[in-house]
N, C-alpha and C positions, 0 to 999 in steps of 0.2 A: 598880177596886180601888185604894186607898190603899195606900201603902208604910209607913205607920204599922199596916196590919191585919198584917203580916206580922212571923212571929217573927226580927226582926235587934237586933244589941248595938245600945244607946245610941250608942257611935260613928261605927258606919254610918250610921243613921239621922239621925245628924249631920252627917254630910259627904253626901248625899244631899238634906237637907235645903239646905245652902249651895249646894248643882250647880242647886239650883231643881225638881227633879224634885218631884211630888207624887202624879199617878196612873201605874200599871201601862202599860207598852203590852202591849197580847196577847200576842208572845213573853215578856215579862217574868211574865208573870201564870200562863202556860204552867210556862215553864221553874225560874224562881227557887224555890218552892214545892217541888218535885222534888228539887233541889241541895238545898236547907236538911236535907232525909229521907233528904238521903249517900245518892240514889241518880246514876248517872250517867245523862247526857241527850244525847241525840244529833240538833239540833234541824236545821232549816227554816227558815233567815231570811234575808232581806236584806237590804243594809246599809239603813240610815238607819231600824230598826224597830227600834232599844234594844237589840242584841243585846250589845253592849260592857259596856253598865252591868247586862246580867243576867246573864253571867259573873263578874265585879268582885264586883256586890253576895253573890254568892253566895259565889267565893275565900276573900273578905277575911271574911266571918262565918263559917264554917269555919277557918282559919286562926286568928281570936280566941279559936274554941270550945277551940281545941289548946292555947293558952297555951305552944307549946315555945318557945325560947330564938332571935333571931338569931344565925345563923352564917355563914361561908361557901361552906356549902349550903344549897342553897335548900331552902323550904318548899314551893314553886310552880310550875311553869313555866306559860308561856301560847307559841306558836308560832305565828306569822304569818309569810306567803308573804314580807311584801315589808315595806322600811324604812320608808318612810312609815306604814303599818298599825304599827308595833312602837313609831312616837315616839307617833302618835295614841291608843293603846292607856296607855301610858303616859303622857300628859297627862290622860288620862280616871279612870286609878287615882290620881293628885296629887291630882283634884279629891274625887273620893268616898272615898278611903281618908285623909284629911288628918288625920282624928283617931286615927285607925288605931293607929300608931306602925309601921308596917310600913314595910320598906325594898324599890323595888320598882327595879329595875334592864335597864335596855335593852341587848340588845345585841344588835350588828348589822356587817357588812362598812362599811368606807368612812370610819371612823371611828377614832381613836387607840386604837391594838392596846393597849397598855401601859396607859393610862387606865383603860381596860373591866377591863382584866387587873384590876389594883387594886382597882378598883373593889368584885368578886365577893368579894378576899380578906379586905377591910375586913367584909365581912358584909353577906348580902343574903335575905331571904324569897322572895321573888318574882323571876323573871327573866322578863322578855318579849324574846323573840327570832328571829330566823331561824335556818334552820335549819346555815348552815355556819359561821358563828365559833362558836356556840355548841358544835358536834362538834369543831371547832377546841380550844378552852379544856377541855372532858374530856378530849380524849385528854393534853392536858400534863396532866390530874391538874389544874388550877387549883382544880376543885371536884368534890363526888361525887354523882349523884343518891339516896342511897339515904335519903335523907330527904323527898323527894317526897312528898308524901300527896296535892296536886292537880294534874292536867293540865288545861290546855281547849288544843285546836287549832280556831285561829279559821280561818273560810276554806279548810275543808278542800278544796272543790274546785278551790281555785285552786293549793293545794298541789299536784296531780295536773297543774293545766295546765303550773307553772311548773315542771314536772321535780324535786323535793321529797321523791317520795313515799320514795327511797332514803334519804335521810339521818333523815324523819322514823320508818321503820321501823326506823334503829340507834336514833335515839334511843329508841323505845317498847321496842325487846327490851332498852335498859339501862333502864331505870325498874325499881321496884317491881312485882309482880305487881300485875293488873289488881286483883285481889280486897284489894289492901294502898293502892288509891288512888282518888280520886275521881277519873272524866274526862269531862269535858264538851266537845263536837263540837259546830261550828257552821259552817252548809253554805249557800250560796245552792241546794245543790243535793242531793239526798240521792240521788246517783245509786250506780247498783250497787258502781262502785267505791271510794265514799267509804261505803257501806252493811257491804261487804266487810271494809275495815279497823276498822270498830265493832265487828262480832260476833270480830273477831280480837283485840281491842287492850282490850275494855272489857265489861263484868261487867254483862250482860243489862241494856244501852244501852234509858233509857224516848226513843221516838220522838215528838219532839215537831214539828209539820207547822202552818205559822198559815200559813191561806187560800190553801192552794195555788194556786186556782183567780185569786186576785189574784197578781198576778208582780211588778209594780210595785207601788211604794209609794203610797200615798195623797195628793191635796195635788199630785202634777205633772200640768200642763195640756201635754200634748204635741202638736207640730202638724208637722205634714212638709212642704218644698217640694221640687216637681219641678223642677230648675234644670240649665242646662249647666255643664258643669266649668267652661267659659273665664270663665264668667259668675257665680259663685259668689261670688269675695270681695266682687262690686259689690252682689249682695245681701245675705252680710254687712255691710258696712259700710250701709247704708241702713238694714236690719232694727234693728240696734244704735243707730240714732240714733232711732227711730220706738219703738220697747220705754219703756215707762215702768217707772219705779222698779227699775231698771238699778241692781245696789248691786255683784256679783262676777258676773263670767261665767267661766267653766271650758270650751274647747274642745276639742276631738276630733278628732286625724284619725291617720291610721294609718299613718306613716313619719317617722321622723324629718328628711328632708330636707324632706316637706311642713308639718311642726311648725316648722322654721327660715324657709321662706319663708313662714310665717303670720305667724309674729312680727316679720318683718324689716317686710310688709307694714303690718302696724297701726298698727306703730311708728311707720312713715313718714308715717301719716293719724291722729297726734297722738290713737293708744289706746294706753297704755301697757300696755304686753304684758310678759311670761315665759315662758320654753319650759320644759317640764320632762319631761326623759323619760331613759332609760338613758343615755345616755353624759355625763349632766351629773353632777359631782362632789358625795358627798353631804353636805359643807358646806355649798355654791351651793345647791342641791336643798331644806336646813334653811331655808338664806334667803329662798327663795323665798315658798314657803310661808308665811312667819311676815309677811313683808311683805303677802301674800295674804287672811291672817288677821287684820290690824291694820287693814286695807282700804287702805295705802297705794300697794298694785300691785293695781288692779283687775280684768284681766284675765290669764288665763292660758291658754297651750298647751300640751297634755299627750300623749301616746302614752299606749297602754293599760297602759304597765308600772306608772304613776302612777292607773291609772281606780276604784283597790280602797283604795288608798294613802292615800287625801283626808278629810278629815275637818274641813270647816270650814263652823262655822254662819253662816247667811244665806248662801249662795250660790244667787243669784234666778235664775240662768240656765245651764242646759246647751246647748251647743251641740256636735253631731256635725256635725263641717265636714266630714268622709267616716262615710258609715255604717260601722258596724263589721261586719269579716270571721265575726265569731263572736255569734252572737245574744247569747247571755248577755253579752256584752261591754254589747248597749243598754242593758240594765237596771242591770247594775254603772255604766254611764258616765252615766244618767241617772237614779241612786240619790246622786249627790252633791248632788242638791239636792232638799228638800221635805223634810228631815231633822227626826226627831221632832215632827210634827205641821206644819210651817210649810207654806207653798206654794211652789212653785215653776214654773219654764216649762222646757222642755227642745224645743226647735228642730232639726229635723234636714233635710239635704241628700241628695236621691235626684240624683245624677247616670249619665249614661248609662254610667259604669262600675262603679258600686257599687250599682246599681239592682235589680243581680239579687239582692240578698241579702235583698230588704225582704220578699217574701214568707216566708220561711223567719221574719225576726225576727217577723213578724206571726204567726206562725203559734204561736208560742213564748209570743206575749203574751197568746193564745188572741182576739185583737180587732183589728182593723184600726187603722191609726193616721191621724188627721183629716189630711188633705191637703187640697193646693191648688195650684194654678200660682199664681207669683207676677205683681205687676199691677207698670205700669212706675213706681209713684210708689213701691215697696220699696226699687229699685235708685237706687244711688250708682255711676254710671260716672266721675263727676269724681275721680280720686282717683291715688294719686302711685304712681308704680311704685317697687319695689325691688329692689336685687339686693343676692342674701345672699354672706355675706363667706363665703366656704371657707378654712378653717385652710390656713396653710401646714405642707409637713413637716418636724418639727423637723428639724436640722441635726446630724452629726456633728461635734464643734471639731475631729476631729483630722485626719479626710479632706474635712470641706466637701459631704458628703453624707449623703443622709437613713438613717437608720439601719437596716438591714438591706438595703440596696445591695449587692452582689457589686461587687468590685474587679475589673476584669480583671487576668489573671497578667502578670507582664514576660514578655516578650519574650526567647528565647533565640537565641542565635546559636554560628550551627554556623561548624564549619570552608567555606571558599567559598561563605557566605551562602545554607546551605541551604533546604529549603522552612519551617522556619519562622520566616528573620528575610523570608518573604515574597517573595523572590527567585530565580530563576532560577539553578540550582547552574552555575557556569563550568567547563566542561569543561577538561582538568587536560593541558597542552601535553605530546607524547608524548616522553621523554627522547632524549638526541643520544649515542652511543655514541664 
């Protein structure tokens, strides 16, 4: 199905046209149709299966059909778990809402408090955000929702993983009644709990479900090696030199100390690497990414707090340097590449202590996953060791120590250097009459 059969304004259809889109993906073809009938939807998808642009296309022509005024309340809201999903979200309404005239507005923790503030009161349709600046900025009254007509809550289940579901319930009991707004729900997982809040929060939610029975996306060739920990980055680095048409690789492991010494590694065997995981600053975090996207940082290391967050086309290679703890996490971590129709490889590492997970991930994926021992021409043992720099901790100027150090107390002194200047009290010569 074409996106010109479908009833949208001339200016969607124009900025839609400019994004390059031309056919439907199945959730799109599902869902869009539904929205346009102001019914709301409560879909099944995941990432890299168009679900972004079948939200968007739907908002944004609803919104036109309203013709009410920008203000500084929104027309809108959209709510994602995590920052990267909220700027990715928002580079995707730039492209297809461009003729729109709609103002669409990010905000998010980690970013100039004051700015965003402004930003809302200058006037905005749309806000895509997380969910604590945004409860942050209503309770000062910055702005009101009672102009709301649309929700979508993207990634509902991740909302549930990342502890969310409180703040996104105030937000939902401030909205408009369900019956006074459109809401659209998008789930990698339409589990009871994320089913639960549908029938609570939205006005007989149509369930829309693309290929359950498929979990992955289309287009990734996935392969498994059974490897030793000690011996892991050696076939890293071989695999990566042996891989053809090698354009962005995305890695995976599951701590951030093992994210530092991935990258200190690569570094050192001249692969230009970046780490990106929670405790990096979300300016550095913007830069990354955008150097990621431009292709001039080819490689990148991620924790799972970034595995949902990503959103960048042609990225030919996923690699799980540790399998992940939580199945869903495979799919999410190897849904960053093979996006909207392209292909991709996604490489993953069984070692003897993440080894125990792969039945369970298998099991989830309803299919086993192609394995193999690796042969000795994979392996690079030639290669340069690193050691990762650990922060020192900052310094207090005024005591010369790290900040939240206990002082020890002064020392008091008694009369005849009692027990506590540590001494042995001197027995007191007995008077001479």
């Amino acid at each position: 199905m074409k996106f010109t059969e479908l009833d949208l304004s001339p200016q969607v259809l124009r900025g839609i046209e400019q994004t390059g889109f031309t056919e439907l993906t199945p959730v799109q073809q599902e869902s869009i149709p539904l929205a346009l009938q102001g019914k709301d939807v409560a879909a099944q998808a995941q990432t890299g299966t168009g679900k972004t642009a079948a939200f968007l296309i739907s908002l944004f022509s609803k919104l036109l059909s309203s013709k009410r005024e920008t203000s500084s309340n929104p027309r809108a809201l959209v709510m994602a778990p995590t920052r990267e999903l909220v700027v990715q979200i928002c580079e995707d309404a730039k492209s297809l809402g461009q003729f729109t005239g709609l103002k669409v507005q990010p905000i998010f923790g980690g970013m100039d408090y004051e700015k965003q503030r402004q930003a809302l009161k200058d006037g905005v349709d749309v806000i895509v955000a997380t969910p604590g600046r945004l409860i942050d900025y209503y309770k000062q009254r910055v702005f009101s929702m009672h102009r709301v007509e649309s929700l979508v809550i993207d990634e509902a289940d991740r909302m549930f993983d990342m502890g969310f579901i409180k703040d996104l319930r105030y937000i939902l009991r401030n909205l408009p009644p369900f019956d006074k707004r459109q809401t659209m729900l998008f789930s990698a997982t339409l589990s009871p709990q994320v089913m639960e809040l549908a029938y609570e929060f939205m006005d007989l939610a149509e369930k829309v479900q693309i290929e359950p029975e498929q979990v992955t996306a289309e287009g990734i060739d996935q392969i498994l090696y059974h490897v030793s920990r000690r011996e892991k980055f050696a076939l890293l680095l071989g695999l990566l030199k042996l891989e053809k048409e090698v354009e962005r690789v995305l890695l995976f492991v599951n701590t951030k100390a093992e994210a530092e010494r991935l990258d200190a590694l690569l570094n050192a065997n001249n692969v230009p690497c970046g780490v990106l995981s929670g405790d990096v600053p979300q300016k550095k975090r913007m830069r990354l990414l955008e150097r990621f996207r431009d292709g001039s940082l080819t490689h990148l290391v991620a924790t799972d707090v970034a595995s949902r967050g990503i959103h960048v086309d042609n990225v030919t290679h996923v690699v799980n340097y540790d399998l992940p703890q939580d199945r869903e996490d495979y799919v999410h971590r190897i849904g960053r590449t093979a996006r909207a129709g392209a292909k991709g490889r996604a490489i993953s590492f069984a070692d003897e202590e993440m080894v125990y997970v792969l039945d369970e991930i298998e099991s989830y994926l309803g299919s086993k996953i192609p394995s193999m021992m690796p042969i000795d021409e994979e392996f690079c043992f030639d290669y340069k060791r690193a050691h990762v720099k650990r922060k020192k901790p900052s310094v207090d100027n005024k005591s010369g120590k790290p900040p939240g150090s206990k002082r020890r107390p002064p020392r008091r002194r008694t009369r005849g250097g009692g027990a506590a200047s540590g001494k042995k009290p001197v027995a007191e010569k007995p008077k001479t009459t």
